[in-house]
Rosetta silent file (secondary structure, phi, psi, omega in degrees, C-alpha in Angstrom):
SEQUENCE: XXXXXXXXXXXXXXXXXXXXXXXXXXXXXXXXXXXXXXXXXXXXXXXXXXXXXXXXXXXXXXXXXXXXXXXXXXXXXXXXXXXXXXXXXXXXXXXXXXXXXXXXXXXXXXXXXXXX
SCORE:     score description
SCORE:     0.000 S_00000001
   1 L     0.000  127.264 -177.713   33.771  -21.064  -13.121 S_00000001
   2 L   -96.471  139.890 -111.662   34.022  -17.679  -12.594 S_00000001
   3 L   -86.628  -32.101  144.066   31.447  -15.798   -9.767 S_00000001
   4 H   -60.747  -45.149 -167.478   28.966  -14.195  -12.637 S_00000001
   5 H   -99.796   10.306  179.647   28.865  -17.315  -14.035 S_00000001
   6 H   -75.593  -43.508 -174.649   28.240  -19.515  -10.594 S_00000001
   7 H   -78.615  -10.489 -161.088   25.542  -16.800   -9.860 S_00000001
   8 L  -115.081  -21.575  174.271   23.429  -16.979  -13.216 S_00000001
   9 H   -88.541  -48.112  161.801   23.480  -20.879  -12.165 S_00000001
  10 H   -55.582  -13.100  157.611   21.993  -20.583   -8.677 S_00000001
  11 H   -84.467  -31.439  162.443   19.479  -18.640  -10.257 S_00000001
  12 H   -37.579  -70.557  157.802   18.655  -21.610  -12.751 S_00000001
  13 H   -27.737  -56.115 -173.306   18.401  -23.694   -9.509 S_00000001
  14 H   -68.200  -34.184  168.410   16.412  -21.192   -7.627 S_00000001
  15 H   -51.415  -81.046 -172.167   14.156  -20.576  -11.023 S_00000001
  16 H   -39.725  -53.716  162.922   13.800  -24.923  -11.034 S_00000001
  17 H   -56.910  -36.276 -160.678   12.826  -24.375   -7.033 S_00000001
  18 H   -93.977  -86.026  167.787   10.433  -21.929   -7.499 S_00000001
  19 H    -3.888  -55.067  161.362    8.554  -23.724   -9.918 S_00000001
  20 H   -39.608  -54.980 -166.317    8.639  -26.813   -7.621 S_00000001
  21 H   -43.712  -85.845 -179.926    7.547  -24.330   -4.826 S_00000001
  22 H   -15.065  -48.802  175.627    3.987  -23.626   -7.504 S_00000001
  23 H   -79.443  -49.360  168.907    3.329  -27.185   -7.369 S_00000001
  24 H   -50.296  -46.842 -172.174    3.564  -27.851   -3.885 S_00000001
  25 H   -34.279  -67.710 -138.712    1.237  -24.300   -3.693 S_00000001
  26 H   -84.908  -13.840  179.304   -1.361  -25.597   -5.628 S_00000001
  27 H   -69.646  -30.491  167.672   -1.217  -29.131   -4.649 S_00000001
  28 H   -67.890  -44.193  162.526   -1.631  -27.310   -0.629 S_00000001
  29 H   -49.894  -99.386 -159.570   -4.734  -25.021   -2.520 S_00000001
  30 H   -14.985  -59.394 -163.785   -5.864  -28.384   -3.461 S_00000001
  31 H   -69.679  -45.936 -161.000   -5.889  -29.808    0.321 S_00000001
  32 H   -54.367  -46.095 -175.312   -7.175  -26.349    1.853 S_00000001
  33 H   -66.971  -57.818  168.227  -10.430  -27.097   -0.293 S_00000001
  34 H   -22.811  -49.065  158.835  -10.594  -30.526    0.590 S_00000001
  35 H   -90.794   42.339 -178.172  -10.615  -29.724    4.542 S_00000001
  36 H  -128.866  -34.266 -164.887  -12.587  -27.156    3.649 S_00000001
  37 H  -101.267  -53.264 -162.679  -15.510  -29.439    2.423 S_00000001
  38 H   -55.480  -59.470 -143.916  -14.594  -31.990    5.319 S_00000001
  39 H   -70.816  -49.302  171.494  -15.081  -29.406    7.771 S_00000001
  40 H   -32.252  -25.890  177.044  -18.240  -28.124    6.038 S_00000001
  41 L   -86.812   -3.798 -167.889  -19.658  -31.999    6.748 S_00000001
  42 L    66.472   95.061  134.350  -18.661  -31.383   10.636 S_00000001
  43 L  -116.349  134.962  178.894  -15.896  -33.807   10.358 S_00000001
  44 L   -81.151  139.620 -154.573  -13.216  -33.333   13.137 S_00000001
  45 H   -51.083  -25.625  174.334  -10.069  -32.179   12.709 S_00000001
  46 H   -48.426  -42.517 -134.834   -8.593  -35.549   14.146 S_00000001
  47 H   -97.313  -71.640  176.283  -10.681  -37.112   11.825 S_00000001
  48 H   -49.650  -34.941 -163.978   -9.328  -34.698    8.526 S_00000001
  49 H  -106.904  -14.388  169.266   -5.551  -34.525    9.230 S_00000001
  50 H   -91.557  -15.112 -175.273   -5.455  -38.244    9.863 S_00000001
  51 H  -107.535    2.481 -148.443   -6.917  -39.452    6.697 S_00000001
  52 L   -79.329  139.920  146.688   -5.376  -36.264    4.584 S_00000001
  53 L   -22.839  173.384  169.131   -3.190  -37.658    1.952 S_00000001
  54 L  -116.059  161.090  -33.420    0.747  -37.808    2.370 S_00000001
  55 L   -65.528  175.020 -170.264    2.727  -35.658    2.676 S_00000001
  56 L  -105.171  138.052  160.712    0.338  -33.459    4.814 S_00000001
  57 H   -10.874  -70.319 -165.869    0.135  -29.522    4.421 S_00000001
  58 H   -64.073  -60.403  179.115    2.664  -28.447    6.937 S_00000001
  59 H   -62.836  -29.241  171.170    5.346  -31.053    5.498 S_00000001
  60 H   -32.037  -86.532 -159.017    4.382  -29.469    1.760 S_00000001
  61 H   -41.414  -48.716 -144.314    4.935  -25.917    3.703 S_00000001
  62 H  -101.339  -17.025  153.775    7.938  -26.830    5.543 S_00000001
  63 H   -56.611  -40.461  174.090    9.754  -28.124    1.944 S_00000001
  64 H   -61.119  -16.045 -171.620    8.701  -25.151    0.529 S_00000001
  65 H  -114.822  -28.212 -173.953   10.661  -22.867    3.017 S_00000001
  66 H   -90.183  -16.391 -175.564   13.425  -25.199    3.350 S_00000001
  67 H   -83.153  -54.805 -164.357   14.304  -25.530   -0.773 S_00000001
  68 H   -49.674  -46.139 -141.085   13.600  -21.330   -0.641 S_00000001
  69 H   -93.131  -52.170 -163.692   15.924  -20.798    2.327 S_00000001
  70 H   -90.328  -50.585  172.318   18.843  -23.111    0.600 S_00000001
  71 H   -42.441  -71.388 -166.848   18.409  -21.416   -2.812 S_00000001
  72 H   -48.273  -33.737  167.824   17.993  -17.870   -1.531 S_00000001
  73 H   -54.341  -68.845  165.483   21.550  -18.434    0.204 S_00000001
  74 H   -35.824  -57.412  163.589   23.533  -19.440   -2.507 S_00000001
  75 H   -35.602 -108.370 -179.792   21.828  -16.888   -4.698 S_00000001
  76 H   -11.024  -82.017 -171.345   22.799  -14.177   -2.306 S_00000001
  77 H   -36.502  -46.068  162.396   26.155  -15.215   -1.508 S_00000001
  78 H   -45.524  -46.379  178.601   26.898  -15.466   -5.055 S_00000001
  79 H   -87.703  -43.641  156.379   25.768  -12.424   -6.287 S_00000001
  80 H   -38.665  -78.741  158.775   27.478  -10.719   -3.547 S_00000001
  81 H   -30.852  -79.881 -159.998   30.764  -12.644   -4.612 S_00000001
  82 H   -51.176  -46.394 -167.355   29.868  -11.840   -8.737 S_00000001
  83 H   -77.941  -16.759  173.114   29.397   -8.029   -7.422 S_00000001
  84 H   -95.518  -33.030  171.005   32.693   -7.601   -5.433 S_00000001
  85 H   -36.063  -47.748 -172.381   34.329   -9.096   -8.454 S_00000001
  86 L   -87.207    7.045 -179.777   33.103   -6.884  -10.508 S_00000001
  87 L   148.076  -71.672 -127.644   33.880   -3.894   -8.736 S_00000001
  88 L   -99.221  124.053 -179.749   31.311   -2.868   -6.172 S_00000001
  89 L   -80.590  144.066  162.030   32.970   -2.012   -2.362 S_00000001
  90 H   -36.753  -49.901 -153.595   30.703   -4.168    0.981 S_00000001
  91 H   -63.800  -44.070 -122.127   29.456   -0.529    1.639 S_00000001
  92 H  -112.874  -79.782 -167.600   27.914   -0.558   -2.263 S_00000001
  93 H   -72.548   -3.825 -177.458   26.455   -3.909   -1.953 S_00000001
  94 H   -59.273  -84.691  152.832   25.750   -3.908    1.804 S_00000001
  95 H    19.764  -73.440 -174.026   23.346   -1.071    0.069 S_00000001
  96 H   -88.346   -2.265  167.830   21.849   -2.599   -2.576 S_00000001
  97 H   -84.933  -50.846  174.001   21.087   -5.644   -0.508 S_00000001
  98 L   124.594  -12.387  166.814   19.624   -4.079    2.322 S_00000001
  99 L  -110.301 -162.010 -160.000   21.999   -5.276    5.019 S_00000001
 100 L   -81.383  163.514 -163.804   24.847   -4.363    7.009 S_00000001
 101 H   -79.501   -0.339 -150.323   28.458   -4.082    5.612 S_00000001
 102 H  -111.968  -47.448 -179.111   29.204   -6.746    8.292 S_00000001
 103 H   -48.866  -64.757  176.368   26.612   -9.291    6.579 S_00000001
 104 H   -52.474  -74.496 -177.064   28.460   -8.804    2.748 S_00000001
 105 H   -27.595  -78.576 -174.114   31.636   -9.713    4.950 S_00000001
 106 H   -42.451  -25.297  178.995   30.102  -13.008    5.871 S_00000001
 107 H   -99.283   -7.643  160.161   28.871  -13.463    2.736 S_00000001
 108 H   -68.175  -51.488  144.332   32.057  -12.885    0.970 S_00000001
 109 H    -7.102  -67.500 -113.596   33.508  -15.143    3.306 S_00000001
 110 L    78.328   -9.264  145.045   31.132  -17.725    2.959 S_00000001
 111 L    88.733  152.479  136.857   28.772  -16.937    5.346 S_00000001
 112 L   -27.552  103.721 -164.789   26.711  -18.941    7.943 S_00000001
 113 L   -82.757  -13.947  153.915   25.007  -21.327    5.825 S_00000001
 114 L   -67.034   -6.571 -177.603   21.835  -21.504    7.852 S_00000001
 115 L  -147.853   26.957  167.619   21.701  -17.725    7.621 S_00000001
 116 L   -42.828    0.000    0.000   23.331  -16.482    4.032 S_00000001
């Protein structure tokens, strides 16, 4: 597969995450009213976060940043990759990315994958 077409698939993936993402939002909208109402009864916080559904808010929140975080890398790396194929010098996408010429190394490379 060549690096335009690797990059138009991590966006299918990140498109399939972000849509995932929407449902965890609204199912965390969902909870926010709920402890919203609890709290409105004076029920304690102990009391709300222990009987709250599974997964709990935070774990929603902390899926939601970890599927974003592993998408947005690939994506990036990828398009970086598709765009040096295609032409485009580190300084030109260092540019249109917003970081350093040093970063587009790493991500031509293959980057740090905790920080792509």
């Amino acid at each position: 597969m060549d690096e335009s077409a690797a990059f138009l698939a991590a966006l299918e993936d990140l498109h399939g995450a972000l849509e995932a993402n929407i449902e965890r939002a609204r199912a965390m909208q969902n909870r926010i009213g709920l402890l919203r109402d609890a709290h409105a009864q004076g029920q304690p916080l102990r009391e709300m976060v222990s009987l709250e559904e599974q997964p709990l808010i935070v774990r929603m929140l902390s899926e939601s940043a970890r599927v974003l975080d592993e998408c947005g890398s690939r994506v990036r790396r990828l398009e970086a990759r598709a765009l040096y194929e295609e032409g485009l010098t580190m300084d030109e996408i260092a540019q249109l990315f917003g970081v350093t010429r040093q970063r587009v190394s790493a991500l031509l490379r293959g980057g740090d994958a905790a920080r792509d």
